[in-house]
C-alpha positions as CSV (number, residue, x, y, z in Angstrom):
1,X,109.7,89.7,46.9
2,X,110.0,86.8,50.0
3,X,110.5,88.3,53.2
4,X,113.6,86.2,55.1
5,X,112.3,84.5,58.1
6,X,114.4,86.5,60.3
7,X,113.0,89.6,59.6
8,X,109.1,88.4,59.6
9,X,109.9,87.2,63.5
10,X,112.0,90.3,64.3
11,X,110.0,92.8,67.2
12,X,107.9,95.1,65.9
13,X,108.9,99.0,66.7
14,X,106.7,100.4,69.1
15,X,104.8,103.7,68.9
16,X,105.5,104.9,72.3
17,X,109.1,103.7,72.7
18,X,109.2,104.6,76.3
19,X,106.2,105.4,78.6
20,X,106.1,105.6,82.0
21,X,104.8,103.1,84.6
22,X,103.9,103.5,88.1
23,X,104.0,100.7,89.8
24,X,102.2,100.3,93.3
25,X,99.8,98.5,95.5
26,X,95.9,99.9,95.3
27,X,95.5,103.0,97.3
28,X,98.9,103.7,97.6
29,X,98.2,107.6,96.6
30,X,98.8,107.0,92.8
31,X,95.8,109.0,91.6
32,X,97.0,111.7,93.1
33,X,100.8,110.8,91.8
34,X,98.6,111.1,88.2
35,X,96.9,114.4,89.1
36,X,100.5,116.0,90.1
37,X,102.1,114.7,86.8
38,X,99.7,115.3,84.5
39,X,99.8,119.0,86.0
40,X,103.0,119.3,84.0
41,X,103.7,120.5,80.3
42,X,105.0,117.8,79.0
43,X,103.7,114.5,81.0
44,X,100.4,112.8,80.3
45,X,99.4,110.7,83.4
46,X,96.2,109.3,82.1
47,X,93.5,107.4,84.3
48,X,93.8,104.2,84.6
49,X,94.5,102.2,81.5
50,X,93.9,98.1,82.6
51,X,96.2,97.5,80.1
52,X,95.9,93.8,81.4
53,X,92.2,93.0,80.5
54,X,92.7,93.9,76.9
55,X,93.1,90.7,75.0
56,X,93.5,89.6,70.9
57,X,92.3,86.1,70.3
58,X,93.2,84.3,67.0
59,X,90.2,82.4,66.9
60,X,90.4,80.5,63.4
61,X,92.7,78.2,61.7
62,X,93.5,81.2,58.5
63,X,94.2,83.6,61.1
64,X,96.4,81.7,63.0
65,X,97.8,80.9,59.7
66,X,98.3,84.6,58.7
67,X,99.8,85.4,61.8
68,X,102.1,82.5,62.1
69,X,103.5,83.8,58.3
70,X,103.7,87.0,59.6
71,X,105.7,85.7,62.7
72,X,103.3,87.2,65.2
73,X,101.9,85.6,68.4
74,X,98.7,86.5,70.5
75,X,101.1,88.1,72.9
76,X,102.6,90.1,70.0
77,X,99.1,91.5,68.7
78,X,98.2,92.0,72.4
79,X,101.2,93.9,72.6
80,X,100.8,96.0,69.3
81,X,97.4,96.7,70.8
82,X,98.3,98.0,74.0
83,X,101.5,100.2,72.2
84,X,98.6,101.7,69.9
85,X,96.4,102.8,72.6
86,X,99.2,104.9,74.8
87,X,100.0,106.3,71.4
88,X,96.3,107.0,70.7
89,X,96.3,109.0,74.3
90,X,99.8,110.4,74.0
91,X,98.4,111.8,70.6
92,X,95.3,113.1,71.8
93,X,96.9,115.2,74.7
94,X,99.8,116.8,72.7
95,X,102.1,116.1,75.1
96,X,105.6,114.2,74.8
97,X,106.0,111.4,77.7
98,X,103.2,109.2,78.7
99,X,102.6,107.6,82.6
100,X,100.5,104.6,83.2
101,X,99.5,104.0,86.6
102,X,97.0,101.1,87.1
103,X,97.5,99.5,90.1
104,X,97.2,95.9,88.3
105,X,100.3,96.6,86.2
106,X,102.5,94.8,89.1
107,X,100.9,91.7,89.0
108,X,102.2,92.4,85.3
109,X,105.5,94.1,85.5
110,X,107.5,90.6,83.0
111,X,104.8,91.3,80.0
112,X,105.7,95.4,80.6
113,X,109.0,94.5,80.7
114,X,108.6,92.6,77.2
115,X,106.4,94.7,75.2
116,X,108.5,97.5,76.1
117,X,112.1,96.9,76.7
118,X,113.2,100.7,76.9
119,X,110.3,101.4,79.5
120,X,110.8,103.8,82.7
121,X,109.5,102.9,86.4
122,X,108.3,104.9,89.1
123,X,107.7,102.7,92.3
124,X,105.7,104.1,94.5
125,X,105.2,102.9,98.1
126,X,103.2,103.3,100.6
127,X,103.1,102.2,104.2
128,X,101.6,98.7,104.0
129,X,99.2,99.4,106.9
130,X,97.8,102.1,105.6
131,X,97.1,100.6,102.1
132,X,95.7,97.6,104.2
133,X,93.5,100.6,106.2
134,X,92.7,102.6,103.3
135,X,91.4,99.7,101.2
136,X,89.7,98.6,104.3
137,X,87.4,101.4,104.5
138,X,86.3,100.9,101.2
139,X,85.4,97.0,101.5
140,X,83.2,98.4,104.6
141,X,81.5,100.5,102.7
142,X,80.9,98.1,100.1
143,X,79.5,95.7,103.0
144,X,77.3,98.3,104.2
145,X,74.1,96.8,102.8
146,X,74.8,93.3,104.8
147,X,76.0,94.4,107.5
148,X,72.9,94.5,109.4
149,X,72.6,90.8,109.1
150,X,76.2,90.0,110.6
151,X,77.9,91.2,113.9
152,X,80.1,94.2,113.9
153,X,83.1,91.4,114.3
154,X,81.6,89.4,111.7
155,X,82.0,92.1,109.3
156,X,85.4,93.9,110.6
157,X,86.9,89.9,110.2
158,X,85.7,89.7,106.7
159,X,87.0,93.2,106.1
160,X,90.5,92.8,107.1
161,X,90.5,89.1,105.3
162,X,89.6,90.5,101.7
163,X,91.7,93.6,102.3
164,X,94.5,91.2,103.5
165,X,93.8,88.8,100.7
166,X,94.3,91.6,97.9
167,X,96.7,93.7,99.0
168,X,99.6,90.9,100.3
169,X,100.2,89.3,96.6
170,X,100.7,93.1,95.0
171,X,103.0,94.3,97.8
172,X,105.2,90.9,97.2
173,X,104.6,91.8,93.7
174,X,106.0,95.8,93.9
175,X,109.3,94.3,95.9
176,X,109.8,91.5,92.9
177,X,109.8,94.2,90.5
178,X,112.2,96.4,92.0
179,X,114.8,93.6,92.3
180,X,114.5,93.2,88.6
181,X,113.8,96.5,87.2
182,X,115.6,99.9,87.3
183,X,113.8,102.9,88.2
184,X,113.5,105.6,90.7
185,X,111.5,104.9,94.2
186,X,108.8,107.4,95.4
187,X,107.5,106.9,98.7
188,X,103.9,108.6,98.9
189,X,105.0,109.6,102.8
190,X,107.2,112.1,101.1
191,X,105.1,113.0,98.5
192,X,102.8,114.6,101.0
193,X,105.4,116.3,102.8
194,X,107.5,116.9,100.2
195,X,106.5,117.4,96.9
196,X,108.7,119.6,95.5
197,X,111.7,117.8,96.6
198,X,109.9,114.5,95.1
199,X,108.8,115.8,91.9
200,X,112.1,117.8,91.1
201,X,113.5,113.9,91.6
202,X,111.0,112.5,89.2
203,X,111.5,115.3,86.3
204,X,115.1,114.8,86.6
205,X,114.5,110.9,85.8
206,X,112.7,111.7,83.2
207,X,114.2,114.3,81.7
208,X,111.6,116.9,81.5
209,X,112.2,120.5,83.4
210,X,110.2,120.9,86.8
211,X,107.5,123.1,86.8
212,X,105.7,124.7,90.5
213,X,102.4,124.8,88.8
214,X,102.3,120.6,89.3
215,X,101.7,121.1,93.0
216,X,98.6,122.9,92.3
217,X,97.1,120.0,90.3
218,X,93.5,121.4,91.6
219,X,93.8,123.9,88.8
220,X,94.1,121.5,85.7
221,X,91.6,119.1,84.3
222,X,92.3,114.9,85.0
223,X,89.3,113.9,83.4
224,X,86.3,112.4,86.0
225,X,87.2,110.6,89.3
226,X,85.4,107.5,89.8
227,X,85.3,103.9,90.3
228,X,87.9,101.8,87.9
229,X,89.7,104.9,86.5
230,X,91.7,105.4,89.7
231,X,90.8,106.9,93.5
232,X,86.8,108.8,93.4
233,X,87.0,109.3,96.8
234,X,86.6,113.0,98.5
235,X,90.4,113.8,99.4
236,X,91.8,113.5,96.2
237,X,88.4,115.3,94.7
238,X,89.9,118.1,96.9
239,X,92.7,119.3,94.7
240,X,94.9,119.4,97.4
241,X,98.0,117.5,98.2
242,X,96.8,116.5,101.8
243,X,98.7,115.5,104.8
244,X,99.8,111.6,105.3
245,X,98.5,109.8,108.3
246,X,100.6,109.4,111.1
247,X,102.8,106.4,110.5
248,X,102.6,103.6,112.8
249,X,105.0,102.5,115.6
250,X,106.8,98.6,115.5
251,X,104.4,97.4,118.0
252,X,101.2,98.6,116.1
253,X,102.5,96.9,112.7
254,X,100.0,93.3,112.3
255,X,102.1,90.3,111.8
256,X,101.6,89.5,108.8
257,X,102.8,92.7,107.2
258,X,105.5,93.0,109.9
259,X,107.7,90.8,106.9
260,X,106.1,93.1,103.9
261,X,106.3,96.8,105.9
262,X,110.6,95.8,106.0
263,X,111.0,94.3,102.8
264,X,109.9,97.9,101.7
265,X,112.2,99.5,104.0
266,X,109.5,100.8,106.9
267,X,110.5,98.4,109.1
């Protein structure tokens, strides 16, 4: 029996009809966002998915004839692929909602948006100076090795100029998507001081009971903290929701995030 047209190009049905997706700068406290969902019942915050840099390619002239009958594009298998993977991890942890974090997803928030139309947001924000501080000390680190051939100004410029250079297109990127999506704001200032309050807020968007024992994500297992999976660095390894630095004053904001710290309301 033919297949109408119609139907061949219709959308395919996803797997996991409505995950979860943080969307935030890097080092905006997300990993530990994860650690406190994942610490509940019913939500699976795995690590870091990169969602992004998994890619279908239909590299011959029957395949793109297969899939052009079938009324599929790359975009569509890429999408099919991502959809089978959260349900793959959704599967594997028994657990009902799923929450995707990766920091790259906002420089992808339209293809999110396509693949799944009944999606839920969390934005989380952060203080743009401290992102641009926290990520700092980890490009200095990285530098350590040549830093012995440069000045101490030399190093601090280039520093603050790769930090600068990363973090300035995501945060433009996080205040885009708000304007365009719905979902529920989480500022990672509050999450530290209040995390009851915050999480009672984000179980009520979606739709799942609060539960104490997420505050005390030190007691469950979130898999290995390291490099490309989400923050590996000693505060988070501690288990314990941890203070928030002190927030700076007007006249200690840089220029060039002055514009960025008000478009997310820490002006």
């Amino acid at each position: 029996m033919n297949t109408p047209a119609d139907a061949r190009k219709a959308p395919s049905s996803r797997l996991v009809e409505s995950p979860v997706f943080v969307i935030s700068t890097v080092r905006s406290g997300s990993t530990l966002l994860r650690c406190v969902l994942n610490s509940h019942s019913q939500l699976h915050a795995d690590h870091e998915m990169h969602l992004g840099g998994l890619r279908v390619e239909i590299d011959t002239k029957p395949a793109a004839a297969a899939t052009d009958e079938m009324g599929l594009t790359a975009t569509e298998l890429e999408h099919m692929l991502w959809d089978r993977l959260l349900d793959h991890q959704l599967k594997a942890s028994g657990k009902s909602v799923l929450v995707e974090k990766t920091p790259g997803n906002v420089a992808m928030w339209k293809r999110l948006a396509e693949c799944w139309p009944h999606a839920r947001y969390i934005f989380l924000l952060r203080h743009p100076v401290h992102v641009l501080e926290s990520l700092s000390e980890i490009f200095r680190d990285q530098l350590a090795d040549i830093s012995l051939s440069q000045t101490p100004e030399e190093v601090e410029a280039k520093v603050r100029s790769s930090a600068v250079a990363q973090i300035s297109p995501m945060l433009e990127a996080v205040a885009e998507a708000r304007a365009h999506l719905d979902g529920i704001t989480v500022r990672y200032e509050d999450l530290t001081t209040s995390p009851d309050v915050v999480t009672k807020t984000i179980c009520d968007y979606l739709g799942v009971p609060w539960e104490a024992e997420m505050l005390n994500y030190g007691s469950h297992d979130h898999g290995s903290f390291r490099m490309f999976l989400g923050d590996w660095r000693e505060r988070i390894s501690s288990g314990v929701i941890q203070p928030h630095r002190r927030l700076p004053a007007i006249d200690e904001v840089p220029a060039d995030l002055a514009g960025q710290c008000k478009a997310l309301g820490y002006a």
